[in-house]
N, C-alpha and C positions, 0 to 999 in steps of 0.2 A: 409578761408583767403579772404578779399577783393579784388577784382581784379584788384581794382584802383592800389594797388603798384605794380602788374607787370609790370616789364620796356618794355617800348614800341618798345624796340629791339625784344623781344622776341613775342610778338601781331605780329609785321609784318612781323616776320619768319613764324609764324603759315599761316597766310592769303598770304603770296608770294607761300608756299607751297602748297596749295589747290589750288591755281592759276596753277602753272606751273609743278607740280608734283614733281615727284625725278629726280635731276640734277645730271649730268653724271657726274660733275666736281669737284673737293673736295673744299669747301670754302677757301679764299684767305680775305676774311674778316666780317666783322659780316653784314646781311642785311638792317641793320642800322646805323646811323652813331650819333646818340644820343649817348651819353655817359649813362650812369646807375647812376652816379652826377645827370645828370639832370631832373629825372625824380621825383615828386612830390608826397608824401606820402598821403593818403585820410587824412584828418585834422577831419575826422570824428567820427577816434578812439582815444582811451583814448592816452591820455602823452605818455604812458608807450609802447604802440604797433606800436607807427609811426617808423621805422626803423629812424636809424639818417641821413642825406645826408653826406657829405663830409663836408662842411663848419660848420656843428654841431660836426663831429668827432674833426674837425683842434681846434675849438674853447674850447671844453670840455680838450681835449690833451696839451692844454695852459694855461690853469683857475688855476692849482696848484692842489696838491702838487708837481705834475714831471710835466715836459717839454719833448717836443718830441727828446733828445739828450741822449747819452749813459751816459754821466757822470752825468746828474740827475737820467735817469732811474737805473744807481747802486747804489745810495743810497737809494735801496728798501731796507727792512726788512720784513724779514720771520714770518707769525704769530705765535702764540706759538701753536695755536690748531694744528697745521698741523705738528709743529715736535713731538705736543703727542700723534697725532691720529696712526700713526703708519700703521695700514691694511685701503686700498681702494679696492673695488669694480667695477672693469672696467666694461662694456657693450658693444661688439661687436652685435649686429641687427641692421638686415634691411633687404632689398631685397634679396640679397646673401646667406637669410637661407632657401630658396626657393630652390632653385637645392639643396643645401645641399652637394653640392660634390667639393672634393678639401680642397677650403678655401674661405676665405672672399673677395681674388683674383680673384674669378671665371669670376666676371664680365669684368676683363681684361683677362684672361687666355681664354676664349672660343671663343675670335676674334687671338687667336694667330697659325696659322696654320703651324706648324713645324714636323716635324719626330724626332723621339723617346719623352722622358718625357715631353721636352719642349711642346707638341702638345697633348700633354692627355687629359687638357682637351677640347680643339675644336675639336676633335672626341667625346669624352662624346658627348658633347650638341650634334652636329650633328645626333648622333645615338639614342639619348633619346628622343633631343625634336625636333630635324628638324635641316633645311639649317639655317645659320647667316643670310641669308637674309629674309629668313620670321619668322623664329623666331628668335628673338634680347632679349637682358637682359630686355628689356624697358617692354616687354610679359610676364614677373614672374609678374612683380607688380600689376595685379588684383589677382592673387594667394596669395599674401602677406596680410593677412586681419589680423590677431593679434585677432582674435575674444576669445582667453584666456586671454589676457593680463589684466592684475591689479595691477597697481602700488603700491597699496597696501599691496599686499601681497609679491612681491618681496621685498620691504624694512623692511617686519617682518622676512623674509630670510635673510638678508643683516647682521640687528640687532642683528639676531643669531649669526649669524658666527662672530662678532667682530666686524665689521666694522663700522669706523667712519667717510667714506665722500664715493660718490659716481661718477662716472664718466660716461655715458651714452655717446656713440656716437652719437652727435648729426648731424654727416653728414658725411659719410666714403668717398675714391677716387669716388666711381659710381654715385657721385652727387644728391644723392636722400636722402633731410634732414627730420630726422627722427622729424623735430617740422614744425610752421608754418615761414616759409622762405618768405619776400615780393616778393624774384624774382625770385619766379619759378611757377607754376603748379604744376610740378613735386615733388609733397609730400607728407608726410604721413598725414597731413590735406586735404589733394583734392584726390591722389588719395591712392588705398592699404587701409590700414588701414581707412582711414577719420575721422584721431585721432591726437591730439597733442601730442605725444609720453614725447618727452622732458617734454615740459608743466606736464603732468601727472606724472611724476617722479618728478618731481623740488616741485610740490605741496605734493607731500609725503613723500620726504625726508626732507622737513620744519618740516613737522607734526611729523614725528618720531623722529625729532633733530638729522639729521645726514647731515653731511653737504654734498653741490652739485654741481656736480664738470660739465663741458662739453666736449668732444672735437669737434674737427675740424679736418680733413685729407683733407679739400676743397683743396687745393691747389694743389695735386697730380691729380688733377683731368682733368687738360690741358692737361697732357701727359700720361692719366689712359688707355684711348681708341685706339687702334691702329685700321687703318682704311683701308679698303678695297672697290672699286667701287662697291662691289657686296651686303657688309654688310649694315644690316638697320641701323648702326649709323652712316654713310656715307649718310645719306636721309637730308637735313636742315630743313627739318617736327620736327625733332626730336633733334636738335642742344640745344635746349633750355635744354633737359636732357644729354645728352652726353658731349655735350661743343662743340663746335667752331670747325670745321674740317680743321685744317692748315694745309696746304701740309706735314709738316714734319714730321706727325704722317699717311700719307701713304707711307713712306717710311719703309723697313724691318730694317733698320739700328737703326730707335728708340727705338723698342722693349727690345733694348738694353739700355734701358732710364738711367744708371748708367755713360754710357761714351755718348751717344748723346741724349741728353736733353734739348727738345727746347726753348729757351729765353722764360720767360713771355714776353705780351705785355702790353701795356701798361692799357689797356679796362681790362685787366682780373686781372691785379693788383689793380685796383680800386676797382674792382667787389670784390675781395676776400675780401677789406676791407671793404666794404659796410656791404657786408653779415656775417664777421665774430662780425663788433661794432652793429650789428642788433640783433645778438645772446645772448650779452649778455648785452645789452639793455633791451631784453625783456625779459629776465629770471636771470636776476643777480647771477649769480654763483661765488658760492666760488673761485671755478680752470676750467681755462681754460687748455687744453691738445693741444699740435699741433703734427702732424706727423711730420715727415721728409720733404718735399716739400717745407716748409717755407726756409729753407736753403739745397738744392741738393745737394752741395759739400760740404762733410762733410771735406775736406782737408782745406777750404780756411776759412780764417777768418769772423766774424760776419760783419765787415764793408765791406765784399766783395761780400756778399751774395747777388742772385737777387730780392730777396724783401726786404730788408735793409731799407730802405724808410719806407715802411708800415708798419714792424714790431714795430717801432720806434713808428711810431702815432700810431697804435695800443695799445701799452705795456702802453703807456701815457694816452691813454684814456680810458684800462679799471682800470688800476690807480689810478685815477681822479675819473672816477665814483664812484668805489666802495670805496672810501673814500668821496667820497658824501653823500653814504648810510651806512658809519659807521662803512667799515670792511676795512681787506687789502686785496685785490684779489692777486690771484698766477697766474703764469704760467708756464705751463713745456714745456720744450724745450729739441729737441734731438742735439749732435753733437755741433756744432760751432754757432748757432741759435743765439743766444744771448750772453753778457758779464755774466760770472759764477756769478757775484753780482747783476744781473741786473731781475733775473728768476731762477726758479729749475730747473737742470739739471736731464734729464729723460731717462736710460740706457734701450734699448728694450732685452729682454731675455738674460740680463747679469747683473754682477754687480761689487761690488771694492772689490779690495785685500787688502785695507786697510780704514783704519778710514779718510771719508773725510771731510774737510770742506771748502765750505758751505754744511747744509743740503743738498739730494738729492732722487730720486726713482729712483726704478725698476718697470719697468711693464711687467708679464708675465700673462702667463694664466694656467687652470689648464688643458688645453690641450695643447702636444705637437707638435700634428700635424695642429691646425687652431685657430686661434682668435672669427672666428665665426659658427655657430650650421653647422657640418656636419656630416654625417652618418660616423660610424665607430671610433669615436674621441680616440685617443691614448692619454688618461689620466694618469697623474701624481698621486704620491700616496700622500695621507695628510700629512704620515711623512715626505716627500721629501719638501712639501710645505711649513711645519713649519720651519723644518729645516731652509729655504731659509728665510723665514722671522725674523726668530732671529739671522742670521748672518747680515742681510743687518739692522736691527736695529743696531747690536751693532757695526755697522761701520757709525752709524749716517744719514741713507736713512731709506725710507718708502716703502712699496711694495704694489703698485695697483693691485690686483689678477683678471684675466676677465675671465668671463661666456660668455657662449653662446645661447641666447635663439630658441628653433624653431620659426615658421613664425607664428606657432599660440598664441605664445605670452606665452608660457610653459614654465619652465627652467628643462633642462634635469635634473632626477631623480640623477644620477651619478653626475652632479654637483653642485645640492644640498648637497648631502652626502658628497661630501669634504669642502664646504663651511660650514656644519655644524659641522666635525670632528676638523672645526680648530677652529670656537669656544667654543667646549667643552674643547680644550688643554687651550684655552685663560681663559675661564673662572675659571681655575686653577693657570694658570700662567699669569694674565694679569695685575700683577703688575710689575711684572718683564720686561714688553716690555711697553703698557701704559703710556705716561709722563717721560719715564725715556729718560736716556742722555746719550753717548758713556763714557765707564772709560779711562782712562791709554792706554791700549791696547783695543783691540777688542776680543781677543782671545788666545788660543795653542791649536794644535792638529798638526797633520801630514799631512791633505787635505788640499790641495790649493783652489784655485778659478782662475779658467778663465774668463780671463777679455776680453774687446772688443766686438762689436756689434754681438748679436745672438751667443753668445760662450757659453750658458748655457747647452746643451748638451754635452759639453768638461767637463763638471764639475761629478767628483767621487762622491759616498755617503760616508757621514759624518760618522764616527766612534764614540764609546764611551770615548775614547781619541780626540776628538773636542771636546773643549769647548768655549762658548761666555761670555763677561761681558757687563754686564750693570748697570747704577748705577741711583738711586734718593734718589737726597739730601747726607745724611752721609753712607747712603746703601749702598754695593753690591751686586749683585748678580751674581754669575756664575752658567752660563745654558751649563752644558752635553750636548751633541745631541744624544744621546742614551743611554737609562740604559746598567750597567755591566752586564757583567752574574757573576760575583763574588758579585757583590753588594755593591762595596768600589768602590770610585771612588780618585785618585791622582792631585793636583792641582797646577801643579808645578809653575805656576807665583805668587804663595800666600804661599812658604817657605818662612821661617826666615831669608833668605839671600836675600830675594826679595826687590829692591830700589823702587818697583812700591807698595807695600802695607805693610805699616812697623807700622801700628798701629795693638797695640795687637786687638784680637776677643773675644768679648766678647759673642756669640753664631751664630748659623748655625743651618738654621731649613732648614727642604723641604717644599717646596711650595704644599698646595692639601693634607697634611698631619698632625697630632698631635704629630707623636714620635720626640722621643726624641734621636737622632744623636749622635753616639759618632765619636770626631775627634780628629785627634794627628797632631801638629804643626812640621815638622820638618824643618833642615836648605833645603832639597832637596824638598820639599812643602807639602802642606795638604793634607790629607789626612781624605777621610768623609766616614764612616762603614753607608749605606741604608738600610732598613728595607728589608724584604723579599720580599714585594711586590712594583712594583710602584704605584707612586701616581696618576699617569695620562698617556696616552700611549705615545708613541714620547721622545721627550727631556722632562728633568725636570727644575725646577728652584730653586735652592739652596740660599737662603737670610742668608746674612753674614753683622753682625751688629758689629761694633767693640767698646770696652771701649772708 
């Protein structure tokens, strides 16, 4: 990265701290009073890599087809590839797969010093790798090298498994962006890796034709760090990685960041917008992803939210662009974020009890205990996964599944294995999920679904009595979630007294299969005799085609 686009708040943080050393006192403001507006891009690189300033974002955010207001931005429309794509591929990496311990929170959890669970891990780190004051998070990232890493062969992984667009975290809360960022150092181009991480994926997921998606979690990043006189993210040497030391993240009351949550300012709301239209500027991605932080109060309306402002310009200007360049770019949004017409609404380890619209996602992972690579990971089983993706299909969402790579840039063997068991079910049954569209209903069976943020561990397994529909074109299909052990499976929403499917059948096959099905229509429902064996492991998919 050039060093010319370093905002020159961050140069005279570095050069005040070599002067004056570590300050006793927690910052109270940045040691510059430039704006990150005003700082000038080198004119020396292509079009395509000068980040935008603010007057390029406001101007692009105006030019058409959307304006920076909620009533233009919901007359967006949803692409069609993205309600056919159906499975995405999330990527949690980066520096946090270095300790390995925990979760992808470590780097906030190891400055949090409490008694009992809450304190696990800042005794970890203290006991493994030393004091927070001499060894800090900031200390992993020459360990972090990625020296396996090949984008290449992750997306011949990805391709296996099914998947048709990708999401790579391109900068978790710990502020260290996994591509080349103008306003920092602190990257996987400079230091760690001394890779374009993002860059590298974005160029291989073209190549494969799979489309590329990004996120963003920057904004959790103001209040990621809790700060102590003694901790080295408390040093302004190192504010440029950490972020900004406001008093109000040395108090023990924010750790509680759910009910005290310190306001943006107004320097860090420009900065997120800099760095988030610089993102996808220079990597044009499909879908944008945002964490929670964009909107903190998941209680209060979009219009009430503290970045409401820049979400606006933001939503408009990558809009704009990417209908510059000929597509429609998406964004997923958790909570109250945005107007439900305005962006896709994106549930974290949960999903709906019923068929919704607008389209929508779930994003979980195939661990239950971490988002990103840690030792010991408590993995979900493949047919639990499938399961989860052909219910939330046939309620009209998509399901982004995330991995976790180690720091050497591997993808755990175990989660290969389930990314490849779901597309051997797909490659059986991927007509039946594939382009298709919610029917009528969504389903019958006798398992519910728990709804609400992280309530996916509320959720029972699926029985042979769940079943899903889905439909393309004059097709049906209903998908079992488990073969019989009698081998006859009952269809009660598809009897003869059903108001929901009243055209005769003119055949029922299994999907992955040649035999030849015998079924009996009655008024109390169908009724389909399975061969002896199945056709695929997991759920099946039964294709009902009518006169």
């Amino acid at each position: 990265m050039n060093s010319l686009f370093r905002p020159a708040i961050f140069l005279f943080s570095s050069l005040l701290c070599s002067c004056v050393g570590f300050a006793q006192q927690p910052s109270t403001q940045s040691p510059s009073t430039q704006s990150p507006s005003t700082q000038q891009p080198s004119t020396q690189q292509p079009p395509g890599q000068i980040p935008p300033s603010i007057e390029e974002i406001d101007q692009v955010a105006a030019s058409g087809p959307f304006t920076a207001t909620w009533k233009s931005l919901e007359g967006y429309g949803i692409p069609e590839w993205y309600k056919d794509a159906k499975l995405g591929i999330f990527i949690h990496w980066g520096v946090y797969s270095v300790p390995a311990y925990g979760s992808e929170w470590y780097p906030r959890n190891m400055y949090i010093e409490a008694d009992g669970p809450q304190g696990d891990v800042f005794r970890h780190h203290k006991k493994t790798w030393g004091d927070q004051s001499k060894f800090g998070y900031k200390d992993f990232i020459p360990m972090f090298q990625a020296e396996n890493f090949d984008a290449e062969s992750w997306l011949a992984l990805f391709k296996e498994a099914g998947a048709k667009y990708i999401v790579p975290v391109a900068e978790h809360h710990d502020g260290f962006p996994m591509y080349d960022c103008s306003y920092t150092r602190w990257d996987a181009t400079e230091m760690g890796p001394k890779r374009d991480i993002v860059g590298e994926l974005a160029k291989a997921s073209k190549a494969t034709g799979i489309k590329f998606g990004v996120s963003s979690h920057r904004a959790f990043n103001w209040a990621f760090y809790p700060r102590n006189q003694s901790f080295d993210n408390a040093n302004p040497q190192y504010e440029e990685f950490y972020g900004r030391a406001i008093p109000a993240l040395f108090e023990k009351e924010t750790v509680d960041y759910r009910n005290h949550y310190p306001p943006y300012d107004d320097q860090f709301r420009e900065e997120w917008l800099l760095r988030t239209a610089e993102l996808v500027k220079k990597y044009d991605p499909d879908l944008v992803w945002f964490d929670f932080a964009i909107a903190v109060d998941k209680e209060k309306p979009y219009d009430q939210q503290m970045m409401v402002e820049e979400l606006r310009r933001f939503a408009a200007y990558y809009y704009n662009l990417s209908a510059s360049r000929g597509k429609t770019g998406i964004i997923n949004y958790k909570w109250n974020a945005f107007p439900e017409q305005a962006a896709v609404l994106d549930l974290e380890r949960s999903k709906m009890d019923a068929i919704r619209e607008p389209f929508w996602q779930t994003d979980t992972a195939v661990s239950s205990s971490s988002w990103g690579y840690t030792e010991n990971q408590q993995y979900k089983t493949p047919d639990r996964l499938v399961d989860d993706l052909i219910d939330i299909v046939a309620k009209n969402g998509c399901l982004l599944l995330n991995i976790g790579p180690r720091p050497d840039g591997t993808i755990p063997e175990q989660d290969q294995e389930i990314l490849r068991e779901i597309g051997g079910w797909l490659k059986v049954n991927g007509e039946a999920i594939y382009g298709s569209r919610p029917w009528e209903t969504y389903g019958e069976g006798p398992t519910g679904t728990a709804t609400g943020h992280l309530s996916e561990d509320k959720n029972k397994p699926f029985t042979e009595h769940d079943i899903r529909f889905t439909k393309k074109g004059d097709v049906l299909y209903a998908i079992p979630l488990e073969w019989p052990a009698s081998n006859q499976v009952t269809i009660k929403t598809l009897g003869k007294s059903s108001t929901r499917y009243t055209d005769a059948i003119k055949s029922i096959s299994l999907l992955g299969s040649d035999a030849e099905l015998q079924w009996d229509r009655s008024e109390d429902g169908l009724t389909v005799t399975l061969p002896s064996e199945p056709s695929c492991k997991y759920a099946y998919g039964l294709k009902i085609e009518s006169l």
